[in-house]
N, C-alpha and C positions, 0 to 999 in steps of 0.2 A: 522845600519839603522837609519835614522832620524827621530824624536820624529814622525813629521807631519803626515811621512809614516804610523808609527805604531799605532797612533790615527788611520787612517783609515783603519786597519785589518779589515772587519768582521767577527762577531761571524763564530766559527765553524760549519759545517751542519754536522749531524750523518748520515750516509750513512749506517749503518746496519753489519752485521757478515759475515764471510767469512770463510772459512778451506781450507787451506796452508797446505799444507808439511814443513818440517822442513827442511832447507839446510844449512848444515855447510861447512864450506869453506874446500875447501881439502889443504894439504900442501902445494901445489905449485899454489895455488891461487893467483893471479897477481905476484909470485913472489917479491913480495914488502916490505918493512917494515912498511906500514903503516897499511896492513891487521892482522898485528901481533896481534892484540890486540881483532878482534873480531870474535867474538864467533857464531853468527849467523848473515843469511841477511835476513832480514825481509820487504825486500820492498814491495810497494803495487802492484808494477809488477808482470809480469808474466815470468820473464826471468830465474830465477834460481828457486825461492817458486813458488812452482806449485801450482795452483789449482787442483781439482779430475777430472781426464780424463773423458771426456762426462758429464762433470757440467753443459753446454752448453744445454744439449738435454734437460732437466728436465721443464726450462721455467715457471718455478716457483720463478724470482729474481723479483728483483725490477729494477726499473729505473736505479740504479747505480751498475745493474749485483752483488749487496751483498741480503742478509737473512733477516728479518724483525726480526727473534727469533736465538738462537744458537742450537734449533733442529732440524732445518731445513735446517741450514746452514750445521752442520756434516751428515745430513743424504744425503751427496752427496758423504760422503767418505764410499768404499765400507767397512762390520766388520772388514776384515783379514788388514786393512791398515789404521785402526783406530789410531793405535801407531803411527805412521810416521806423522800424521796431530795437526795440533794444528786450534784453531778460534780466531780469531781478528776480535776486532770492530774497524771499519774507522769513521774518520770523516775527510770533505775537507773544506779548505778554499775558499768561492768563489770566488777566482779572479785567472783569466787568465794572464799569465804574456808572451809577446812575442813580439819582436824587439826591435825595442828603445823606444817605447813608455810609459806610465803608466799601471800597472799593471791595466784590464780591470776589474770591477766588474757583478760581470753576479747574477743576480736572484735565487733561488733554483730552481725555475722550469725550467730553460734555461740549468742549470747544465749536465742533460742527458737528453735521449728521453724522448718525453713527453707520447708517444705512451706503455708504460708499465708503473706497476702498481707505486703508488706514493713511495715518500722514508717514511721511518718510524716515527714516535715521538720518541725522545731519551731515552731510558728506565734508570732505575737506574743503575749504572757497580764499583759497591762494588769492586767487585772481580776481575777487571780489572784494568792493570797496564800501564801506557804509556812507551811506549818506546822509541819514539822519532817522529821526522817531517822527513817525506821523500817529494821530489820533484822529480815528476814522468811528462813526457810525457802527456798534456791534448787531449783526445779524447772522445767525446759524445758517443759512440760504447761501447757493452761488451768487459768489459776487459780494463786497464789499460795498457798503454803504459811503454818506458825504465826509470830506475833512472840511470842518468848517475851517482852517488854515487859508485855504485855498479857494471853498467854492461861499463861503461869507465874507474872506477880507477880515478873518480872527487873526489872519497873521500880521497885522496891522499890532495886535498887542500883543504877540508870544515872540519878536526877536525870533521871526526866519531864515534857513539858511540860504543859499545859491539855489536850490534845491526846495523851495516853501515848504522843508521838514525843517525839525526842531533838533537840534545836536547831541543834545546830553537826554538819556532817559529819567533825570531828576527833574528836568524842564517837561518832558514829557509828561510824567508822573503828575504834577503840579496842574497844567494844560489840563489832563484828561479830567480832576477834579474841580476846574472850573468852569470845563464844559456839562458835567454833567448835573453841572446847579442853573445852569444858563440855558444851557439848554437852544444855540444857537440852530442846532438840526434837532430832530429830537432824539435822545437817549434811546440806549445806552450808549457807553461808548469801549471801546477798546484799543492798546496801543501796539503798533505795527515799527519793526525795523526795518526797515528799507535800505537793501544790498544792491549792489550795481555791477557788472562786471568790466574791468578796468579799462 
């Protein structure tokens, strides 16, 4: 990435709590050597870590379809599937990255609808661990769109972690620009951190 570029990051927005199911790659996942190595996929999609079936009807998220608190965010997971779910706190980078142009910088409030309730203040997260940067499919709609990382086998060429995110948000940076010339899902795109609790 170039210094210029990366001067013009900005700051991360907190986007709030989520509960995911846990999805480990079965054996013959992409059949690849480069899935060797990891251990779970933790994107902020909805293609493999699911969300809790009828999370949707409750209409108690926020603007970025996540939780303001981590009680509210697991009480969507029914007890007996308690086990199977874990919570992740998100936070996105604003900008929109898509055709040949410069990555767009969009506003927090432009981010999602404006029509549901605001995103949260960023609480303290002691206990939360980053896992990496994913680059997901950008949609103003509940629910986040594909990582081609994970549901194409992109991460065959971006150096994945344990984790099929990406480590450093300068690798992410770079990723989201050549996804959005390729165009392996279609555009736009935007870049998600992905927090875990320990």
């Amino acid at each position: 990435m170039k210094a210029s570029a990366q001067q013009d990051i900005p700051p991360a927005v907190f986007l709030g709590f989520c509960a995911k199911e846990y999805w480990v790659p079965p054996p013959d996942w992409w059949n690849a050597p480069w899935t060797a190595h990891i251990q779970e996929v933790c994107s902020a999609g909805a293609c493999l870590s699911k969300r809790p079936l009828a999370w949707v009807d409750r209409w108690d998220f926020n603007r970025a379809s996540c939780w303001n608190d981590e009680a509210a965010a697991i009480a969507c997971v029914p007890d007996e599937l308690r086990d199977a779910f874990c919570v992740y706190a998100y936070r996105a980078i604003p900008l929109i990255f898509g055709g040949d142009a410069l990555p767009r910088h969009l506003a927090v409030d432009q981010l999602f609808f404006s029509n549901l309730p605001p995103l949260p203040p960023e609480p303290a997260l002691p206990e939360y661990q980053r896992l990496g940067y994913n680059v997901v499919q950008y949609a103003n709609y509940l629910g986040y769109g594909c990582s081609p990382l994970s549901c194409n086998g992109m991460g065959a060429q971006q150096s994945v972690n344990a984790y099929c995110l990406l480590d450093t948000l300068a690798v992410a940076y770079t990723t989201a620009e050549v996804f959005a010339c390729d165009e392996p899902e279609p555009g736009p795109y935007i870049i998600f951190e992905i927090l875990r609790r320990r």
